[in-house]
C-alpha positions as CSV (number, residue, x, y, z in Angstrom):
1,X,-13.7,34.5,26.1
2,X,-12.3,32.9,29.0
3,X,-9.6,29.9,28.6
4,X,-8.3,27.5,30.9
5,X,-4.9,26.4,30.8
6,X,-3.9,23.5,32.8
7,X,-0.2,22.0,33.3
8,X,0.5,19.0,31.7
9,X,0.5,17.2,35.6
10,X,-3.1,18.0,35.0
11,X,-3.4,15.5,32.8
12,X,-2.0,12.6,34.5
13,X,-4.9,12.1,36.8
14,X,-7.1,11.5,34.0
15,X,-8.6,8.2,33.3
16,X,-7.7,8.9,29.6
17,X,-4.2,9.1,28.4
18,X,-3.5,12.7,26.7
19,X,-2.7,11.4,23.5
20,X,-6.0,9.4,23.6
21,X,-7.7,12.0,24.4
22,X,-6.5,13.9,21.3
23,X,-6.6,11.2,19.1
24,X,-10.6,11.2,19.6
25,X,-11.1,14.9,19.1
26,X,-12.1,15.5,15.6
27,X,-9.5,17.5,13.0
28,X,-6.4,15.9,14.9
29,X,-4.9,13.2,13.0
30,X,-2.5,11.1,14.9
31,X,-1.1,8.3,12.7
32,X,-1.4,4.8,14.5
33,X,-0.4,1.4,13.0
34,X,2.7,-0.3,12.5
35,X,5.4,2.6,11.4
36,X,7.7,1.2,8.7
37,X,5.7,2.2,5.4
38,X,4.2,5.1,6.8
39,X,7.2,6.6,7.9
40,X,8.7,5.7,4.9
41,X,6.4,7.5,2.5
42,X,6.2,10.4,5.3
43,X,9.9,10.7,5.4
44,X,10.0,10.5,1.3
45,X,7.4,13.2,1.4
46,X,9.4,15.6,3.4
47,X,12.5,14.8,1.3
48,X,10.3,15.2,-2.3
49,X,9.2,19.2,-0.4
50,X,12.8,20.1,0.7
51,X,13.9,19.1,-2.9
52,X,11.0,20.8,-4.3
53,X,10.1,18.2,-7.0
54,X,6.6,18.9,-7.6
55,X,6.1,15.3,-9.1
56,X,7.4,13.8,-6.6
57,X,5.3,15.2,-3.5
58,X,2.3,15.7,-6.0
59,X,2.9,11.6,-6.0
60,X,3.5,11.1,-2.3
61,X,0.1,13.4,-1.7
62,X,-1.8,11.1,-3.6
63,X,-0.4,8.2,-2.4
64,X,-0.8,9.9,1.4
65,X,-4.3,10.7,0.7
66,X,-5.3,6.8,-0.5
67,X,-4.2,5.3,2.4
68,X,-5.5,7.6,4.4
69,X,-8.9,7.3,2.8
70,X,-8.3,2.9,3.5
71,X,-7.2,3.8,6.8
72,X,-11.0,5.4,7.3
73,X,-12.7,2.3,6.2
74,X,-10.7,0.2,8.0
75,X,-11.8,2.4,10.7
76,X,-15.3,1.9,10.1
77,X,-15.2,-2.1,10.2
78,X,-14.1,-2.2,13.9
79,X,-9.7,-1.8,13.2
80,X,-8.9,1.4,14.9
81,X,-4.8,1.1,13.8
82,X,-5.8,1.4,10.0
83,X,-4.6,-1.0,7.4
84,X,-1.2,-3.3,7.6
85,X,2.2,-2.9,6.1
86,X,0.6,-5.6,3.5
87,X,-2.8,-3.9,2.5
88,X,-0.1,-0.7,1.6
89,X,1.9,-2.7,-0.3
90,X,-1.9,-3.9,-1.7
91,X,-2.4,-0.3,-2.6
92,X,0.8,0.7,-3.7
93,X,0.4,-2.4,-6.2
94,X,-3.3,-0.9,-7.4
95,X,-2.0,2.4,-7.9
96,X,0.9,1.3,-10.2
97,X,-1.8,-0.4,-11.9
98,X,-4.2,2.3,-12.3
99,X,-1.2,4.5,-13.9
100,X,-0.2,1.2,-16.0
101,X,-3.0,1.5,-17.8
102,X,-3.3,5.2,-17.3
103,X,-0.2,5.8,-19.3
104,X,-1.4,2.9,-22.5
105,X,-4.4,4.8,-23.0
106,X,-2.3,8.2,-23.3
107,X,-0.3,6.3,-25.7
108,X,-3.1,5.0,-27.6
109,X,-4.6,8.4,-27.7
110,X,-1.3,10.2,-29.0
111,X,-0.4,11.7,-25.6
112,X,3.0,10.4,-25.0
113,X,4.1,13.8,-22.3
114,X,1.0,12.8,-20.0
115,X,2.2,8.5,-20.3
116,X,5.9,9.9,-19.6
117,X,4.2,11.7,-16.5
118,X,2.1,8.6,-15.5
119,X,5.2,6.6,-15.6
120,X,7.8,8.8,-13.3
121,X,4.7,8.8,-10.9
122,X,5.1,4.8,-11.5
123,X,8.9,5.1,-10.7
124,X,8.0,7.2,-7.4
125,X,5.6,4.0,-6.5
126,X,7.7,1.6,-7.3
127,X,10.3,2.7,-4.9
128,X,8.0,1.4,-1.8
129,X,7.6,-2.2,-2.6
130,X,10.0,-5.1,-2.8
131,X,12.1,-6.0,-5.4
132,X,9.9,-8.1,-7.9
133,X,10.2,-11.5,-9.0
134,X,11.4,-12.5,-12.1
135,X,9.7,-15.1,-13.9
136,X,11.7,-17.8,-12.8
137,X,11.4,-16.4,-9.3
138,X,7.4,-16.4,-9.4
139,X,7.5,-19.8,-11.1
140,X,9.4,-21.3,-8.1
141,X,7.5,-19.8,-5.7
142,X,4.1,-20.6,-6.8
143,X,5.8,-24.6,-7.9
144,X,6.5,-24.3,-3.9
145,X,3.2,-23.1,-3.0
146,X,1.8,-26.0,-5.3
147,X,3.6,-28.2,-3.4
148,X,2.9,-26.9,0.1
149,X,-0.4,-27.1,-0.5
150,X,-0.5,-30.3,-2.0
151,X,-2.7,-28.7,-5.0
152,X,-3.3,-31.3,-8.3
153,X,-6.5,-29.2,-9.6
154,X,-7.5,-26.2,-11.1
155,X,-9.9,-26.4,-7.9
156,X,-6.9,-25.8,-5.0
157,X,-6.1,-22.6,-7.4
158,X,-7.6,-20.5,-5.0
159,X,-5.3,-21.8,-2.2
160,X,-2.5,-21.9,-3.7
161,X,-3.6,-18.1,-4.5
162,X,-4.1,-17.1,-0.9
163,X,-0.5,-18.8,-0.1
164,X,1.2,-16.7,-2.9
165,X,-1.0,-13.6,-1.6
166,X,-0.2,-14.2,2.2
167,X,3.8,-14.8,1.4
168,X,4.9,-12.7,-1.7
169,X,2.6,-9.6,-1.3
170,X,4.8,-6.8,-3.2
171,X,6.7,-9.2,-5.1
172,X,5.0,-10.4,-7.7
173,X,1.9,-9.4,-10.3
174,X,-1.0,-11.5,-8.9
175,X,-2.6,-11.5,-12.0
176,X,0.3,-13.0,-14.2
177,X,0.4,-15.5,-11.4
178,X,-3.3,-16.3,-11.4
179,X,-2.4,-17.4,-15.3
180,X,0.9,-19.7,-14.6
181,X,-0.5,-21.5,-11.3
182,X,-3.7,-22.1,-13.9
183,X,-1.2,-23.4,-16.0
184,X,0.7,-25.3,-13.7
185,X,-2.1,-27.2,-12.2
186,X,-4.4,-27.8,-15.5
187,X,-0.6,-29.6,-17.4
């Protein structure tokens, strides 16, 4: 087997960076988008091996796995840097509901070690995202997004919606605010 090895002045004359180059050969994963979550659950990762807490880094895997598995769809529909600092927070947001409901249905089923498990993994999550409204907090943001809007039906719901969605992502349980903006605009 013969192999060439070339200095890394080699590589300058190329039309293609090096690090584009590698980034399109297949098996090498080089993580592109904006940095600030990523690094933060990559940096929390690190920390969860070096302190060897299995539930910890068995939560960051999962965690790195989903968004790397969104990061390959959002591949597929044309957006090479993967998904945004707000589609993680999206899927940090899913996750804690998925083990939400995880953890009742241990409950309900008599299994309270596996809930306690489902909600230190929640815990874990949790430490990613905002801090979350309080009621009164969500209440005055969506009576601003009401007014910002200019909404006076149960039809501009979906705006104000978007609004809330586009300005509070992490912050606040959508679907406890989909029930007081329904409120707020049907009294």
């Amino acid at each position: 087997m013969f192999i060439l090895q070339l200095p890394p002045e080699a590589f300058k004359s190329l039309a293609i960076p090096m690090w584009g180059w590698m980034a399109s050969q297949p098996g090498v994963d080089v993580q592109k988008g904006s940095g600030t979550m990523r690094d933060e659950i990559s940096t929390a990762m690190k920390e969860a091996l070096k302190a060897k807490d299995q539930l910890a880094l068995g939560t960051m895997r999962l965690i790195s796995a989903a968004l790397k598995d969104r990061d390959i769809a959002a591949r597929s529909n044309g957006n090479a840097d993967g998904i945004s600092d707000d589609e993680i927070l999206g899927l940090l947001q899913t996750m804690i509901k998925q083990r939400n409901e995880s953890a009742r249905m241990y409950r309900d089923g008599d299994r309270p070690e596996l809930a306690e498990t489902e909600e230190q993994e929640i815990a874990i999550i949790q430490q990613f995202l905002p801090q979350q409204l309080d009621k009164a907090g969500m209440q005055a943001a969506i009576d601003f997004a009401i007014a910002e809007i200019g909404a006076s039906s149960v039809k501009d719901m979906g705006q104000v919606m978007a609004f809330l969605k586009k300005g509070y992502t992490g912050q606040m349980d959508f679907s406890a605010a989909s029930k007081a903006v329904k409120a707020a605009l049907m009294g």
